[in-house]
KOLVEX-17247 format. One record per residue (C-alpha): residue number from 1; x, y, z. Coordinates in Angstrom, 2 decimals, always signed. Example, Ala and Ser with C-alpha at 12.3 -4.5 7.8 and 13.67 -1.06 7.14 Angstrom:
BEGIN
+------+---------+---------+---------+
| resi |       x |       y |       z |
+------+---------+---------+---------+
|    1 |  +12.30 |   -4.50 |   +7.80 |
|    2 |  +13.67 |   -1.06 |   +7.14 |
+------+---------+---------+---------+
END
This chain:
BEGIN
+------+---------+---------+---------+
| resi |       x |       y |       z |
+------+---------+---------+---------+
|    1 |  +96.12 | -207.96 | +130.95 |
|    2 |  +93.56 | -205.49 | +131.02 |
|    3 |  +90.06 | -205.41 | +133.18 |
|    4 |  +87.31 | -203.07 | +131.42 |
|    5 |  +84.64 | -202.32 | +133.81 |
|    6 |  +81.23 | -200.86 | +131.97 |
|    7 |  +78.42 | -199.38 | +134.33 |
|    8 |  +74.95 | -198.04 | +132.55 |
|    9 |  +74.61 | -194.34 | +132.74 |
|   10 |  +71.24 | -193.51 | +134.55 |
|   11 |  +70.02 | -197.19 | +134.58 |
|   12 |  +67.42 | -196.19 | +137.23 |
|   13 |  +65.52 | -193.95 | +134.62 |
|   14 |  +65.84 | -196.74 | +131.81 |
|   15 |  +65.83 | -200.38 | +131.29 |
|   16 |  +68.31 | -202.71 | +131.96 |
|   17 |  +70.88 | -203.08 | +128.97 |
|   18 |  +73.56 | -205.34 | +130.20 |
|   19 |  +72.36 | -208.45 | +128.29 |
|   20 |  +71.94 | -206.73 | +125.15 |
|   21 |  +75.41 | -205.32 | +125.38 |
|   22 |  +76.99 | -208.14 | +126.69 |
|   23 |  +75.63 | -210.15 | +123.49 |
|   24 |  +76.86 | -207.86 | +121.27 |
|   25 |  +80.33 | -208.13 | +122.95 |
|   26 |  +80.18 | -211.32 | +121.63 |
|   27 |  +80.78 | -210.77 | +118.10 |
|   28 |  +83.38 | -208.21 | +118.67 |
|   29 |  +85.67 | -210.13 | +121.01 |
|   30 |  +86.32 | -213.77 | +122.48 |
|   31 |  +86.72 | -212.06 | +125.77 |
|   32 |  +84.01 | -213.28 | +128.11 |
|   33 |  +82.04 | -210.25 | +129.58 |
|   34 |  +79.21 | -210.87 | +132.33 |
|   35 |  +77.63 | -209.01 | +134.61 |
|   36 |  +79.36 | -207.95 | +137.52 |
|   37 |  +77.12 | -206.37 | +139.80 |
|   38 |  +74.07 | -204.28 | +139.11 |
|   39 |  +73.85 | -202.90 | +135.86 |
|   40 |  +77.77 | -203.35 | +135.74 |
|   41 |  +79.89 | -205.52 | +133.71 |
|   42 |  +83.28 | -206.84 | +133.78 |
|   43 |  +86.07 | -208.65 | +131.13 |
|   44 |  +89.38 | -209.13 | +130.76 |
|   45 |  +91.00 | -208.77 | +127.82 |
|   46 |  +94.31 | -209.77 | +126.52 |
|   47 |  +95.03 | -207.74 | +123.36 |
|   48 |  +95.01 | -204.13 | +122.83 |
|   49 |  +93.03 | -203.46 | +120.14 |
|   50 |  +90.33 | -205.72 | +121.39 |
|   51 |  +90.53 | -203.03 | +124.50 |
|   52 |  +90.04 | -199.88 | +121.81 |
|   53 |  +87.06 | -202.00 | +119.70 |
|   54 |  +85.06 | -202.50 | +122.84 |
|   55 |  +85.59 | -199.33 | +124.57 |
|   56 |  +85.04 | -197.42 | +121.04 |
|   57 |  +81.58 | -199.90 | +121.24 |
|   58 |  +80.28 | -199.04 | +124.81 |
|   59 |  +80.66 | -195.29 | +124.07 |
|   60 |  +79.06 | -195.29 | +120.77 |
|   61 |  +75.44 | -195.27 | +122.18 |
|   62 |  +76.53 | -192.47 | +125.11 |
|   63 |  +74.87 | -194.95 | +127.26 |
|   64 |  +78.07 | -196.30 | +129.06 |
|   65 |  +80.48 | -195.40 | +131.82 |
|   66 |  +84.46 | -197.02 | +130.75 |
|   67 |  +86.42 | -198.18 | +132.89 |
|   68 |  +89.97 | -199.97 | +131.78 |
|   69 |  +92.18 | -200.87 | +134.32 |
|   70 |  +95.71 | -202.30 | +133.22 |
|   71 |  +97.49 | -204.61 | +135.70 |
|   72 |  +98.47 | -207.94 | +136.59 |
|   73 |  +95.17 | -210.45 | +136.80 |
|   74 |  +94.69 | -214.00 | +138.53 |
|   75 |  +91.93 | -215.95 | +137.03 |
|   76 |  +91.91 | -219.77 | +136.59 |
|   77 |  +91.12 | -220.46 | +132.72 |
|   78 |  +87.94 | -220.12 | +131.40 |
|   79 |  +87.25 | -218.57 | +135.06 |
|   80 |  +84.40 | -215.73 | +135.74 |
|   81 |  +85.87 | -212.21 | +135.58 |
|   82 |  +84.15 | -212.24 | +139.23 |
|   83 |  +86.05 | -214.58 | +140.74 |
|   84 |  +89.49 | -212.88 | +139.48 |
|   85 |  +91.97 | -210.38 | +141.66 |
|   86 |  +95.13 | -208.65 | +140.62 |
|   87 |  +96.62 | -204.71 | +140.39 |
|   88 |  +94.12 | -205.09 | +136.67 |
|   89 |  +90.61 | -205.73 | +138.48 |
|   90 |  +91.70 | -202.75 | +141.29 |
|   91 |  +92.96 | -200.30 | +138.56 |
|   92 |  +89.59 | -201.24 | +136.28 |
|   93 |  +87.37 | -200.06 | +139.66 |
|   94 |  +88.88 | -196.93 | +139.95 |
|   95 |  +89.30 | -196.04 | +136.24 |
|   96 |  +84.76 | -196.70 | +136.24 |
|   97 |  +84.30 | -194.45 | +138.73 |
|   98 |  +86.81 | -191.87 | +137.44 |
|   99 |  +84.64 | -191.91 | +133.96 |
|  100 |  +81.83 | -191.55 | +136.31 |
|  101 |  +83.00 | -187.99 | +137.71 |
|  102 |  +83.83 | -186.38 | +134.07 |
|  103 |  +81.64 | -184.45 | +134.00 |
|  104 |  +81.13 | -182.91 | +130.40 |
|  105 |  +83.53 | -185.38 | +129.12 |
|  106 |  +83.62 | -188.20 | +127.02 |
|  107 |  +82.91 | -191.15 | +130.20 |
|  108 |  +85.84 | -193.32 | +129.96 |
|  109 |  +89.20 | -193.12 | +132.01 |
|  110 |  +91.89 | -195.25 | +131.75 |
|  111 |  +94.31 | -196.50 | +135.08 |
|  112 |  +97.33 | -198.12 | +135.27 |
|  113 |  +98.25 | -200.78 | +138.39 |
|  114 | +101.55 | -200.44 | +138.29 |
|  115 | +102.48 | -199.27 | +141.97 |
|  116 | +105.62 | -198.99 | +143.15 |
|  117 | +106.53 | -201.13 | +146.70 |
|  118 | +107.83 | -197.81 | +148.65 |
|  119 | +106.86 | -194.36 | +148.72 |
|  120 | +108.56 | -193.42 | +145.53 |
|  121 | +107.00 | -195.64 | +142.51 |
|  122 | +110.08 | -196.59 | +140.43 |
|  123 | +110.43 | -194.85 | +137.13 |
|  124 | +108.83 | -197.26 | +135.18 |
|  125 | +106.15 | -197.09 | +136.63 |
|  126 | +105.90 | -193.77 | +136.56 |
|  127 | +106.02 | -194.16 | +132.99 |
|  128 | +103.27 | -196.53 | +132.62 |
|  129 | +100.38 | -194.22 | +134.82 |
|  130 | +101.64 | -190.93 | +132.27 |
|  131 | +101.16 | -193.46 | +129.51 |
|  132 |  +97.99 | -194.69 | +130.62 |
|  133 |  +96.86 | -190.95 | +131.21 |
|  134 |  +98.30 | -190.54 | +127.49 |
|  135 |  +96.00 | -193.56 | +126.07 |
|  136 |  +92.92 | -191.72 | +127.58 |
|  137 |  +93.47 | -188.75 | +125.83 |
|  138 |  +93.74 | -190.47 | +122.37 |
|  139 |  +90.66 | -192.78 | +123.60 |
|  140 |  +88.60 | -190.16 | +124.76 |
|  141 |  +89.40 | -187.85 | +121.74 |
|  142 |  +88.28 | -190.79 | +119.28 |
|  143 |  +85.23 | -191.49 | +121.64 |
|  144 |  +84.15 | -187.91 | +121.28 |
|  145 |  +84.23 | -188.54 | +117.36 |
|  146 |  +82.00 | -191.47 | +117.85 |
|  147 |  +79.53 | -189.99 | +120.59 |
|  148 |  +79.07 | -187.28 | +117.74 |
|  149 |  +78.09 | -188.90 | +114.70 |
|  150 |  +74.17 | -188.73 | +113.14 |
|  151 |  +72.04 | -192.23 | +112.55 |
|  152 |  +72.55 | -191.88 | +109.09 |
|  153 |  +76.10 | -191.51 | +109.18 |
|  154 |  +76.38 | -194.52 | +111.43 |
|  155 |  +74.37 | -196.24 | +108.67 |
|  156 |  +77.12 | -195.67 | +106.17 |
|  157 |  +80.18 | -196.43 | +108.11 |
|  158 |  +78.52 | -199.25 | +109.60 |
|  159 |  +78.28 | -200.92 | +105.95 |
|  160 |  +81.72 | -199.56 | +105.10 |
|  161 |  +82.98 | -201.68 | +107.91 |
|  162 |  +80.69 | -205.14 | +106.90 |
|  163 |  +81.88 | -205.05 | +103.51 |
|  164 |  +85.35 | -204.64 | +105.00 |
|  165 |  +86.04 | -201.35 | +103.13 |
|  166 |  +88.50 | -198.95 | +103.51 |
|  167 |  +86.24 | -195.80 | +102.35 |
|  168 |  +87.97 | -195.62 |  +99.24 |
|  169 |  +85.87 | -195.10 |  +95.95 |
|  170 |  +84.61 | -198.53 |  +95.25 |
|  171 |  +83.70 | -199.60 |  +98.74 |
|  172 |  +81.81 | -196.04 |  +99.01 |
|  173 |  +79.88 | -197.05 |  +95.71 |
|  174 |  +78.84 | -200.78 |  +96.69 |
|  175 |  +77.36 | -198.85 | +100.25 |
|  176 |  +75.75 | -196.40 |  +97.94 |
|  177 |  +73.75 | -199.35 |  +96.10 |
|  178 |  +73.17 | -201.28 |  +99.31 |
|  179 |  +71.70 | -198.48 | +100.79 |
|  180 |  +69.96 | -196.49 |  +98.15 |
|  181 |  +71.65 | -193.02 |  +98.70 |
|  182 |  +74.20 | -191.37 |  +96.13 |
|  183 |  +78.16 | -192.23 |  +96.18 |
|  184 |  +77.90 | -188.36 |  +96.57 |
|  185 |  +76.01 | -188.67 | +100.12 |
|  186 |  +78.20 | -191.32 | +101.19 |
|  187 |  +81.29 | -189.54 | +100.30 |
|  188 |  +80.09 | -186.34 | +102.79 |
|  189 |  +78.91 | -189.30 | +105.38 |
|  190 |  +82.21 | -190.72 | +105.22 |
|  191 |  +84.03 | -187.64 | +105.63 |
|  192 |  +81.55 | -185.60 | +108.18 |
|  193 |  +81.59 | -188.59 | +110.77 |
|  194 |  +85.47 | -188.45 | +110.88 |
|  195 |  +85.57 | -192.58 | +109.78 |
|  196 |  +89.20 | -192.24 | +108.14 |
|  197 |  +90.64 | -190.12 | +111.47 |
|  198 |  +88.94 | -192.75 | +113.66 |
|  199 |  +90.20 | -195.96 | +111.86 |
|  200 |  +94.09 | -194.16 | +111.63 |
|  201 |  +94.39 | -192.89 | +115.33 |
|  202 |  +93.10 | -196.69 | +116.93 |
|  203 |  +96.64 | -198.03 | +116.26 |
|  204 |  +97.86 | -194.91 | +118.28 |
|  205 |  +95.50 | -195.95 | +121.43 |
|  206 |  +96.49 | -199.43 | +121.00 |
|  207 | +100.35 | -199.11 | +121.05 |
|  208 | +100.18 | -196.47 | +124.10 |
|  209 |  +97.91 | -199.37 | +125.73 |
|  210 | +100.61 | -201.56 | +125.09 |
|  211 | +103.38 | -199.71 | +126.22 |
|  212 | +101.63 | -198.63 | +129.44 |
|  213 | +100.82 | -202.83 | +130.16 |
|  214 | +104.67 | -203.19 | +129.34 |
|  215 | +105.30 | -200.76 | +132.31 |
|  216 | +103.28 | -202.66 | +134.89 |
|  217 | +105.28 | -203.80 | +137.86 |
|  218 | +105.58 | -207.75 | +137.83 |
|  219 | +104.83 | -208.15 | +134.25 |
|  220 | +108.67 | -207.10 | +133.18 |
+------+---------+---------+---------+
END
């Protein structure tokens, strides 16, 4: 499983934006998310690319510290993410306040739980922290693609994406229409906010998040 722990950046120089971002959560995942503590919230998630569409989410408006921890997690079904425990909810704590101290980097860190019972973890868990340091490099490399793009370039891939488009020609042309710009503008949108690199390298994330969750001690 995997715990994703999001704190507000700066929240006592702004307003509180848990509910808003918990309620947009909604439509992007059946994951539960609530608030934690603070201006903190918490969810476990069960599949991969659910992981990469949230963090991808919380980074978008630079207003969000990520933390994903991957581990085992107790919670009773259809539990609160507050009353769980596990290796998940202690790697997702450490991985927030990691993102916390990256200073000049994009804010999201990823941790692994597997531990190994004796001084020496065992190999494959080894494996699974370098993969988990491996899935934060592809995450935070996407994340910096995100953090960078312009309103109106968000306004273009965010239609490409509604009308379930690819950014092929006749997707770009119906966005074009829609939006009252020409298929020439959406064409330099489309390529200047990296949308194509972003959509091909979230399978990459995913599948290291995968493998690194395969590694965890207990879940073999």
């Amino acid at each position: 499983m995997y715990v994703l722990t999001i704190d507000q950046r700066g929240s006592t120089a702004d307003v509180d934006r848990v509910p808003d971002l918990i309620a947009a959560l909604r439509s992007l995942t059946p994951a539960p998310f609530e608030r934690s503590v603070g201006d903190e919230l918490q969810g476990v998630v069960e599949q991969a690319e659910d992981v990469v569409e949230i963090a991808l989410y919380a980074l978008r408006s630079g207003r969000w510290y990520v933390g994903i921890g991957i581990g085992a997690v107790q919670l009773t079904p259809g539990g609160s993410p507050r009353e769980g425990s596990g290796s998940g909810f202690v790697a997702a704590r450490k991985a927030v306040e990691l993102a916390k101290g990256s200073a000049g980097q994009v804010p999201l860190s990823v941790v692994s739980g597997s531990v190994g019972r004796g001084r020496e973890m065992p190999p494959h868990a080894k494996e699974g922290v370098m993969t988990s340091a491996n899935a934060q490099a592809v995450l935070r490399l996407i994340g910096r693609v995100v953090q960078q793009r312009t309103p109106a370039q968000w306004r273009v891939v965010d239609r490409l994406r509604a009308l379930r488009g690819d950014g092929k020609h006749g997707s770009q042309k119906h966005v074009a229409q829609e939006l009252g710009i020409t298929e020439q503008s959406v064409s330099r949108a489309v390529l200047r906010s990296g949308w194509q690199e972003e959509w091909a390298a979230r399978p990459a994330a995913a599948m290291l998040l995968d493998y690194a969750h395969s590694q965890i001690e207990g879940d073999r």
